[in-house]
C-alpha positions as CSV (number, residue, x, y, z in Angstrom):
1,X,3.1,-2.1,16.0
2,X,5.2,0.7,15.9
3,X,3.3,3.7,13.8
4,X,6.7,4.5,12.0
5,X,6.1,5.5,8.3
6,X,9.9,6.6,7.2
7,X,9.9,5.7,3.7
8,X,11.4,2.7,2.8
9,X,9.6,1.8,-0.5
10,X,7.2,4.8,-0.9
11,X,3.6,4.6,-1.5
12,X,4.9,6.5,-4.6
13,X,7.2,4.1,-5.7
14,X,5.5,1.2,-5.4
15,X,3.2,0.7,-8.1
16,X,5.1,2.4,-10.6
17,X,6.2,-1.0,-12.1
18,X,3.2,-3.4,-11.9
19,X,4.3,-5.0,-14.4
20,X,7.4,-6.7,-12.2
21,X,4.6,-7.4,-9.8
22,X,2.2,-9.2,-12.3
23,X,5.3,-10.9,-13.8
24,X,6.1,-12.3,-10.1
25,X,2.6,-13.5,-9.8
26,X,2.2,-15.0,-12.8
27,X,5.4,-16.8,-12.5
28,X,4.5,-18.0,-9.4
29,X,0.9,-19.3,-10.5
30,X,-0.8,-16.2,-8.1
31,X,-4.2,-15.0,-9.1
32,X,-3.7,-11.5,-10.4
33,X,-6.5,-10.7,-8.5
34,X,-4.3,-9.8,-5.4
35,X,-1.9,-8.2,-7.3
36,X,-4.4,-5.9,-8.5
37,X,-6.0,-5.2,-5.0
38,X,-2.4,-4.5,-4.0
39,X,-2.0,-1.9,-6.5
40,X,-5.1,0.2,-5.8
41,X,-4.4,0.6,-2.5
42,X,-1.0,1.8,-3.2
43,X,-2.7,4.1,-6.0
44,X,-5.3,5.4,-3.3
45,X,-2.9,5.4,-0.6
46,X,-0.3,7.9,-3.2
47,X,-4.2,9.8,-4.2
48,X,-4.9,10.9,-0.4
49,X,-1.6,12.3,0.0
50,X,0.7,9.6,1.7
51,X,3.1,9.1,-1.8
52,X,5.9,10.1,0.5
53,X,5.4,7.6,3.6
54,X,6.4,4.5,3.3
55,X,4.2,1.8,1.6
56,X,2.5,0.5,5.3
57,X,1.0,3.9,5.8
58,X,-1.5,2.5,3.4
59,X,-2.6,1.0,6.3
60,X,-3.9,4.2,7.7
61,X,-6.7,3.5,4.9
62,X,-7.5,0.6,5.8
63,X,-7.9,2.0,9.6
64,X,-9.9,4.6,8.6
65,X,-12.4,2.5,6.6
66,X,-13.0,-0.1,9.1
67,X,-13.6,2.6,11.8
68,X,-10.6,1.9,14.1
69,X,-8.3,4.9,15.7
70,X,-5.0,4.5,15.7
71,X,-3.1,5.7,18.6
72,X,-0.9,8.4,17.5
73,X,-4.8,10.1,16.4
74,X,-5.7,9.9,19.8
């Protein structure tokens, strides 16, 4: 996977409107439960600095917690 973060939809961006994405959900008969998981990680993703990447650099989290090194750390 290519490590390319160039905003698209910024982590900032993102979860500014839950409500479109709790509306979606709901319409769609989706626990909210997602959803909600969803938007932490973009709120935690925008807290430790990446608001500017675009919304996969959340991923780095995710990385990070499980204990895995990306390459571009190396």
């Amino acid at each position: 996977m290519d490590a390319d973060f160039t905003p698209r939809l910024s982590v900032n961006i993102w979860p500014e409107e839950p409500g479109i994405v709790t509306d979606i959900a709901q319409a769609a008969d989706l626990p909210l439960r997602p959803m909600q998981t969803a938007l932490d990680r973009g709120r935690t993703a925008a807290g430790a600095g990446l608001g500017h990447q675009d919304d996969a650099a959340s991923t780095k989290l995710l990385a990070a917690r499980a204990g895995l090194r990306r390459t571009e750390d190396a």
